[in-house]
C-alpha positions in Angstrom: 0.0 0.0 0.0 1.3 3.7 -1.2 2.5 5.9 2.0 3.2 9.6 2.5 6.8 11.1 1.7 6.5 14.7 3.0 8.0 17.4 -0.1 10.8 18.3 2.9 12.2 14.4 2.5 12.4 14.8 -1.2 14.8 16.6 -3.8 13.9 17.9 -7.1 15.2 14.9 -8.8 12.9 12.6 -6.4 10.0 15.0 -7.6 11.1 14.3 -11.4 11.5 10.9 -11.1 7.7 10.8 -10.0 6.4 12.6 -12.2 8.3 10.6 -15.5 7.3 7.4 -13.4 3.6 8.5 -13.1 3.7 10.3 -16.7 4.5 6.9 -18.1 2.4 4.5 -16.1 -0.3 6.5 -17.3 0.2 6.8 -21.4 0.7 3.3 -20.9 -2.3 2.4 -19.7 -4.0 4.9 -21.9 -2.7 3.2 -24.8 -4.1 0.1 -23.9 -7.5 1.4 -22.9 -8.1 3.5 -25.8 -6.4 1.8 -28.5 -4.7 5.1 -29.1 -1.1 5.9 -30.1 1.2 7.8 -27.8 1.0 10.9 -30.2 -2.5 10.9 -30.0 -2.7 11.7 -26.2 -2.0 14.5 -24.4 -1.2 15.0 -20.9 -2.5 17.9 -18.3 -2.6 18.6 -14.4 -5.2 17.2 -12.8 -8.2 20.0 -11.7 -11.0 19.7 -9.5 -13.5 19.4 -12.0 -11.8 16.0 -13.2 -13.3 14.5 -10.0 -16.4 16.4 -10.3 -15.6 18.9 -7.9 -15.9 22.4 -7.5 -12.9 23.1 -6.1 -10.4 22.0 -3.9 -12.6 22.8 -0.8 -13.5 20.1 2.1 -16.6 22.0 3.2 -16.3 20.5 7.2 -14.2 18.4 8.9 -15.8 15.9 11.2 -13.9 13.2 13.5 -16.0 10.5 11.2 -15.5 9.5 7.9 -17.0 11.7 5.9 -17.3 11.6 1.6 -15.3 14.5 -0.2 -15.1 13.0 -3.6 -17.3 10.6 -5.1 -16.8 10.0 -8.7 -17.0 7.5 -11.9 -13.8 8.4 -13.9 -14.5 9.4 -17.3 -13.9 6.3 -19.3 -12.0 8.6 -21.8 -9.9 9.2 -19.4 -7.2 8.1 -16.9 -6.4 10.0 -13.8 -3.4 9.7 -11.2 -3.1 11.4 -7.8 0.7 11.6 -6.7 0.4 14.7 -3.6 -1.7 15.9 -1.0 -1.1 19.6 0.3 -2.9 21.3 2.4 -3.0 25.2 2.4 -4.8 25.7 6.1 -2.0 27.4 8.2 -3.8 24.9 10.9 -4.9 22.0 9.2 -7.6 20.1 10.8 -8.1 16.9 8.2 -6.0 14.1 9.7 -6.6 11.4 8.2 -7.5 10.5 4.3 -9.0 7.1 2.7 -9.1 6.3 -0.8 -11.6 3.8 -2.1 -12.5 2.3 -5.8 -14.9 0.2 -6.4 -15.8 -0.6 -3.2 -12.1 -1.5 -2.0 -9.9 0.8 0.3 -7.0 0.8 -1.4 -5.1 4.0 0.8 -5.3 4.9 4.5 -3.1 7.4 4.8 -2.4 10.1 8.4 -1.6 13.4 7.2 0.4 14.5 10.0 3.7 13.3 8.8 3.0 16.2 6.1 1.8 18.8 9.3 5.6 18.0 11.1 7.1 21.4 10.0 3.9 23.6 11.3 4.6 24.2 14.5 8.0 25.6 13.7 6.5 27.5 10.7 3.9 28.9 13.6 6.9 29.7 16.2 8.7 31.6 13.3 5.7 33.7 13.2 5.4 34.4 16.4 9.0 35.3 17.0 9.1 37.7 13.8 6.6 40.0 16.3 9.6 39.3 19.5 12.1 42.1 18.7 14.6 39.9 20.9 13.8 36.7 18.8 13.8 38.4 15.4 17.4 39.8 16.7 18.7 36.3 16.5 16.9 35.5 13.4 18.8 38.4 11.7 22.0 37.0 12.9 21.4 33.5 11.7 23.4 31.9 8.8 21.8 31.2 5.5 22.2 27.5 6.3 21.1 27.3 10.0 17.6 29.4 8.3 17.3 26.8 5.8 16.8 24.0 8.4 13.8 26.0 9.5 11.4 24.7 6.6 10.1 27.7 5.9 7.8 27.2 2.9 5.1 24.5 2.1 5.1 21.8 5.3 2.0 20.6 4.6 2.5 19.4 1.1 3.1 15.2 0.6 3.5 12.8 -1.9 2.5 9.2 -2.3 4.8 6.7 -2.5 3.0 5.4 -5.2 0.3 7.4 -6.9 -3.2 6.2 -7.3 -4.0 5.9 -10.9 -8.0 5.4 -11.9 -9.3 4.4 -15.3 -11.8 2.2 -17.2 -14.6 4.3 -15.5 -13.5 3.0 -12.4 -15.5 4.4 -9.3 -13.1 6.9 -7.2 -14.1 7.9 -3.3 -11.9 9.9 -1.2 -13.2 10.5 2.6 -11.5 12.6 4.9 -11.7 13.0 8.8 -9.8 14.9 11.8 -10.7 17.8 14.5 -14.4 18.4 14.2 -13.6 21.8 12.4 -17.1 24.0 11.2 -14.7 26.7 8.6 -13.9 25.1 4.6 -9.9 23.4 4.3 -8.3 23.8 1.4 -7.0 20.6 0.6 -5.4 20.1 -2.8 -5.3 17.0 -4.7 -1.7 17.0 -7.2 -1.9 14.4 -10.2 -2.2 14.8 -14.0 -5.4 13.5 -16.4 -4.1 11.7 -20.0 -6.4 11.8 -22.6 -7.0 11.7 -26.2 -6.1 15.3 -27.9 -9.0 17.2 -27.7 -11.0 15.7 -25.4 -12.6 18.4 -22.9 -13.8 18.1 -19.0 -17.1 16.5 -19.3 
């Protein structure tokens, strides 16, 4: 089963590699479904309206399991989810589960993505210490590097989750009963024939 790799564990050649990986798993498979040629495809990132959603909003977070995305995949279609990030600067979802066709195929926590937010949150609240933001001037370019400053929140999967054949897709979410909208944003890529349009 895929896990998490938060982006801080990764370098840009990691990130590369998963995308040429994912790229190719997916034309692949396209081929094969659609009896296309590889020229005939084309490749995009993956939007909300792929999954039939509006955007990439989880309305309220709840301590159940509760359904964010609930979805037959276009059969013209073939769609792969390879990061999670979340933009909350206090993220309440926790926990993520990714069924198809009735089958949980990923359980995944979220907080090994959340593991640079309370330093993110003490930065900020030391930038308003004029003692604290004294030392933070003084600090070397390498010691402020180690501070993660940037997108903690943002992880990718191990191995992505690739859907096709008008295969049924549900994502659920739960975490801190939370009443406020998270912004949680779903990275992948859609491969389909060239000029094929979101349905």
């Amino acid at each position: 089963m895929s896990y998490i790799v938060p982006d801080r564990n990764l370098t840009i050649e990691q990130k590369r590699d998963i995308r040429q990986h994912t790229h190719e798993a997916m034309i692949k498979m396209a081929m094969k479904d659609f009896h296309r040629y590889r020229e005939t495809l084309c490749i995009r990132e993956l939007l909300p309206g792929d999954l039939f959603l509006h955007s990439w909003i989880v309305p309220k977070v709840t301590d159940i399991w509760s359904p964010w995305v609930q979805v037959n995949i276009n059969s013209t279609a073939v769609i792969a989810i390879c990061s999670i990030l979340n933009l909350s600067s206090d993220p309440h979802i926790l926990d993520l589960k990714i069924i198809t066709n009735g089958t949980v195929i990923g359980l995944h926590n979220l907080m090994t993505c959340y593991a640079g937010m309370p330093t993110i949150k003490a930065l900020e609240k030391a930038l308003l210490d004029p003692t604290a933001r004294e030392i933070l001037d003084r600090m070397s370019p390498e010691s402020a590097a180690n501070l993660h400053v940037g997108m903690p929140s943002e992880g990718y999967f191990s191995e992505p989750y690739i859907f096709h054949d008008a295969q049924r897709c549900e994502i659920f979410t739960s975490g801190i009963p939370f009443k406020g909208p998270e912004n949680l944003v779903l990275g992948g890529f859609v491969v389909e024939p060239r000029g094929q349009t979101i349905q």
